[in-house]
N, CA, C and O atoms as a GROMACS GRO file, in nm:
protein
  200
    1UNK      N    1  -2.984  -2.590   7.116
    1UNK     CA    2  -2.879  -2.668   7.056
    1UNK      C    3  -2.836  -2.783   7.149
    1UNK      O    4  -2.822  -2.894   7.099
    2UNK      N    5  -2.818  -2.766   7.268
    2UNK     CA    6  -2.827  -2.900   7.357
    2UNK      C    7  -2.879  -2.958   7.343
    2UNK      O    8  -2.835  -3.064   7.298
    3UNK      N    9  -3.028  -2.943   7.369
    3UNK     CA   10  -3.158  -3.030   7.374
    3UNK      C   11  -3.167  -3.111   7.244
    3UNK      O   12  -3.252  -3.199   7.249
    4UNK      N   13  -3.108  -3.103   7.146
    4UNK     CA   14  -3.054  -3.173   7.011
    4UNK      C   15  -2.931  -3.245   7.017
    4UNK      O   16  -2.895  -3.355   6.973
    5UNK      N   17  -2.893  -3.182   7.062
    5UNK     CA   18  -2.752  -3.310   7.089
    5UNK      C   19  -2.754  -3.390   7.203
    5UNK      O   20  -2.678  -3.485   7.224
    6UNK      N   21  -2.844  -3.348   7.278
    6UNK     CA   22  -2.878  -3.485   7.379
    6UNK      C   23  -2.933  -3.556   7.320
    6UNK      O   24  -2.868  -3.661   7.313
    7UNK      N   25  -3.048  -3.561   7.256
    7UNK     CA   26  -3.172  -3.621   7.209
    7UNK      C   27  -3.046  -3.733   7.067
    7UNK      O   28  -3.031  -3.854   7.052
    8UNK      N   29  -3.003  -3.648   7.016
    8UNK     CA   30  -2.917  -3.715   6.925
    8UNK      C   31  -2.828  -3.804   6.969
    8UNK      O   32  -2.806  -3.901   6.897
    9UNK      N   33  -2.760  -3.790   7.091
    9UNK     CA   34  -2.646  -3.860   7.130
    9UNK      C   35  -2.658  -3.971   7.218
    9UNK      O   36  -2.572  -4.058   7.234
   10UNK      N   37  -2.781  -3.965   7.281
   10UNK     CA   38  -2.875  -4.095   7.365
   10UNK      C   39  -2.912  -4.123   7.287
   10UNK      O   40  -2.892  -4.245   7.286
   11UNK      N   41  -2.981  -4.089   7.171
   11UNK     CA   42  -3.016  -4.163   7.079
   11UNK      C   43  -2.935  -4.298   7.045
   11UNK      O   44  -2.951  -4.417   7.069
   12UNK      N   45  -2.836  -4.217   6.972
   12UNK     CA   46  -2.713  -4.327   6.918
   12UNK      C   47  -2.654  -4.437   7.021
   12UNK      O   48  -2.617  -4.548   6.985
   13UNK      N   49  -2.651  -4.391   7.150
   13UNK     CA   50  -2.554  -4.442   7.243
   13UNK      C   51  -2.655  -4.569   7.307
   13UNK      O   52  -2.618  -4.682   7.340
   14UNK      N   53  -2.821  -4.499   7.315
   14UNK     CA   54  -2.947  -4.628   7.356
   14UNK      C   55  -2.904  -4.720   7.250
   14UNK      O   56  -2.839  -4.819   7.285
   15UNK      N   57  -2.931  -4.704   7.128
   15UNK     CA   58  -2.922  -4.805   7.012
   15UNK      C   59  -2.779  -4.886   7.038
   15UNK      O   60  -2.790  -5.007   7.055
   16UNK      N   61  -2.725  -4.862   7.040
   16UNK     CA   62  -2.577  -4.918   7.056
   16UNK      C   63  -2.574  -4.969   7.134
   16UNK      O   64  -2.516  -5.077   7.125
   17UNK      N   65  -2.638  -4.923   7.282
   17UNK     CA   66  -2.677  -5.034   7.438
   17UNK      C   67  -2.705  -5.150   7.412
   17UNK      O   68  -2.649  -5.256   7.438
   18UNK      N   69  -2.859  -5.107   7.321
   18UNK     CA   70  -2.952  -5.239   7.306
   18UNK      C   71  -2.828  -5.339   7.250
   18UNK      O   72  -2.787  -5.422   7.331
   19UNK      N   73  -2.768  -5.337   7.119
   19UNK     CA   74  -2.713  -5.406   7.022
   19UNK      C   75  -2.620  -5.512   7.091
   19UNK      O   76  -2.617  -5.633   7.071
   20UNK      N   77  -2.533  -5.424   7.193
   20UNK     CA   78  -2.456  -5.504   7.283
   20UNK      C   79  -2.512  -5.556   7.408
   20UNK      O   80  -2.446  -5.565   7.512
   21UNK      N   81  -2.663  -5.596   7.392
   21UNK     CA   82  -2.692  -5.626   7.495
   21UNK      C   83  -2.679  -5.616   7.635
   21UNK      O   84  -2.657  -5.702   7.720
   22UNK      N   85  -2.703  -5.462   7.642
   22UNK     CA   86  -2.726  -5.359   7.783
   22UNK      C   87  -2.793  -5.310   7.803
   22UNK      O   88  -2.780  -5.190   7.829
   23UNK      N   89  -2.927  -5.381   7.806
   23UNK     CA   90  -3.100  -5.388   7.782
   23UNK      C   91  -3.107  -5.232   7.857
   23UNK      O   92  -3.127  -5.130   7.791
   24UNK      N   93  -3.088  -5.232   8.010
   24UNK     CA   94  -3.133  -5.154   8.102
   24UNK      C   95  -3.062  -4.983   8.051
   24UNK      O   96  -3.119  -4.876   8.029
   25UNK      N   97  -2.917  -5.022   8.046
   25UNK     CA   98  -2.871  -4.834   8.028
   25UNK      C   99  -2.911  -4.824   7.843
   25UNK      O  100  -2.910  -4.712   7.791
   26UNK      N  101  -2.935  -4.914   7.780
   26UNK     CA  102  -2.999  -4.856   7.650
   26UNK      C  103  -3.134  -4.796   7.692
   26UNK      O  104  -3.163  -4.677   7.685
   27UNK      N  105  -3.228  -4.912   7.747
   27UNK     CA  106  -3.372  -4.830   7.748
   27UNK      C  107  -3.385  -4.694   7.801
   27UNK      O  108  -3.462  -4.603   7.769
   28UNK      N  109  -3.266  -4.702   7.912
   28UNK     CA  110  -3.290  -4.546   7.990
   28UNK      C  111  -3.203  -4.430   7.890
   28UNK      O  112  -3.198  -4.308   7.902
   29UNK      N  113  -3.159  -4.493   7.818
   29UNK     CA  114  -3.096  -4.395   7.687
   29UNK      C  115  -3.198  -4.385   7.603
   29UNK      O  116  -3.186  -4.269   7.565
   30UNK      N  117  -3.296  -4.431   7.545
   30UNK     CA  118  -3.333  -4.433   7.467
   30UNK      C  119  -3.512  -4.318   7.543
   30UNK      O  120  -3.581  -4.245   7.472
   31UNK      N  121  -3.527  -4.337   7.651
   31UNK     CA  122  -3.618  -4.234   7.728
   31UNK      C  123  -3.569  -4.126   7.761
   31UNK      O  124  -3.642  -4.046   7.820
   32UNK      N  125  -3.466  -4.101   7.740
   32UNK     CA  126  -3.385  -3.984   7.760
   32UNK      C  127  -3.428  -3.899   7.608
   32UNK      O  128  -3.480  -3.788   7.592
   33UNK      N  129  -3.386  -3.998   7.515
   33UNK     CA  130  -3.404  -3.915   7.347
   33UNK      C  131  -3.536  -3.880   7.350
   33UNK      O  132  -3.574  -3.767   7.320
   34UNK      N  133  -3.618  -3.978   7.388
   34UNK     CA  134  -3.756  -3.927   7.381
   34UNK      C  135  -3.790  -3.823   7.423
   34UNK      O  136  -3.857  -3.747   7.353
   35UNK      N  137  -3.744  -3.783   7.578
   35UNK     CA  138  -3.790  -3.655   7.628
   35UNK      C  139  -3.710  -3.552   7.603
   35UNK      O  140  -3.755  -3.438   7.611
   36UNK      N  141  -3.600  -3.571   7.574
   36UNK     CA  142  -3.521  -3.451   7.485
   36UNK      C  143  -3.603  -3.412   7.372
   36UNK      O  144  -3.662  -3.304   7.370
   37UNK      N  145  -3.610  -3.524   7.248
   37UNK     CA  146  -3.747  -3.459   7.143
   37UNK      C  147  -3.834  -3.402   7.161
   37UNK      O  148  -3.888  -3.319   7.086
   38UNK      N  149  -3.881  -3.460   7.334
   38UNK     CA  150  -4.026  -3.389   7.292
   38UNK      C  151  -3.985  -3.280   7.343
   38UNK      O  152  -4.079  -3.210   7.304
   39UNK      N  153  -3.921  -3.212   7.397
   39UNK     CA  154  -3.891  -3.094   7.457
   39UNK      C  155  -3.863  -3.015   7.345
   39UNK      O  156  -3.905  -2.901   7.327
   40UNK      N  157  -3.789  -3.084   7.265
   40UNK     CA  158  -3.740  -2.984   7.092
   40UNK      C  159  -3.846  -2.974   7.042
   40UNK      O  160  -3.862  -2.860   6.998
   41UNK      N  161  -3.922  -3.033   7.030
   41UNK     CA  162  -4.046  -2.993   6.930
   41UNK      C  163  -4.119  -2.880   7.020
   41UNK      O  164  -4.187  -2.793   6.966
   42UNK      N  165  -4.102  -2.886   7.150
   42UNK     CA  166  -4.201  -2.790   7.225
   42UNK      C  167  -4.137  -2.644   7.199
   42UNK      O  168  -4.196  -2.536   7.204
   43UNK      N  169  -3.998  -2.669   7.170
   43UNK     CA  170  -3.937  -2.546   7.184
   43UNK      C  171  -3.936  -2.510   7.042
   43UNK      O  172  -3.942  -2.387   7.041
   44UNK      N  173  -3.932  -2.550   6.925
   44UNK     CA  174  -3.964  -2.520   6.794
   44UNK      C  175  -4.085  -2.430   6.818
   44UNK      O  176  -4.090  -2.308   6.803
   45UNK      N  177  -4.172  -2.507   6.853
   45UNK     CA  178  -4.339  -2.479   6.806
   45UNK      C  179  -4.321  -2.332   6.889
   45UNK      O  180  -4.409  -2.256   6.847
   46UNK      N  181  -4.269  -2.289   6.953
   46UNK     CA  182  -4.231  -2.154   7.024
   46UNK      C  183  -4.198  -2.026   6.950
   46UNK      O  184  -4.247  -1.914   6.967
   47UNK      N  185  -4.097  -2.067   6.856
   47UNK     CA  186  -4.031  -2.032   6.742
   47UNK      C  187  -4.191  -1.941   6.674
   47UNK      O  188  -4.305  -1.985   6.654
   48UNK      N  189  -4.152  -1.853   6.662
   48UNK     CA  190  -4.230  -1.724   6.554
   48UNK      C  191  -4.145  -1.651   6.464
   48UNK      O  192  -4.070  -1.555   6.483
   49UNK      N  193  -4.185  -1.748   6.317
   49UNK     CA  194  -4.095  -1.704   6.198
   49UNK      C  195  -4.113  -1.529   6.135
   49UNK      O  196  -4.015  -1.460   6.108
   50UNK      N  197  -4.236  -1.489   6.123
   50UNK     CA  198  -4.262  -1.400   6.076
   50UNK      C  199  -4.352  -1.278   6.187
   50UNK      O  200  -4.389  -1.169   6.143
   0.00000   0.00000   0.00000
């Protein structure tokens, strides 16, 4: 549940960097979401439904 609300909340907060032109702490927000995702998907694919 973290690893989703990071990924979600750098998300929003990179995008919003860029917009106001804060090139540098957006991009590093926005590599943050990335590796939060990919970490969620790693931890999904973990997940054994049945």
């Amino acid at each position: 549940m973290v690893v989703g609300c990071l990924a979600v909340w750098s998300a929003l907060f990179g995008i919003g960097y860029l917009l106001y032109a804060r090139v540098a702490l957006g991009a590093g927000l926005l590599v943050i979401a990335v590796a939060a995702t990919a970490l969620l998907m790693r931890l999904v694919g973990k997940i054994k439904l049945s």
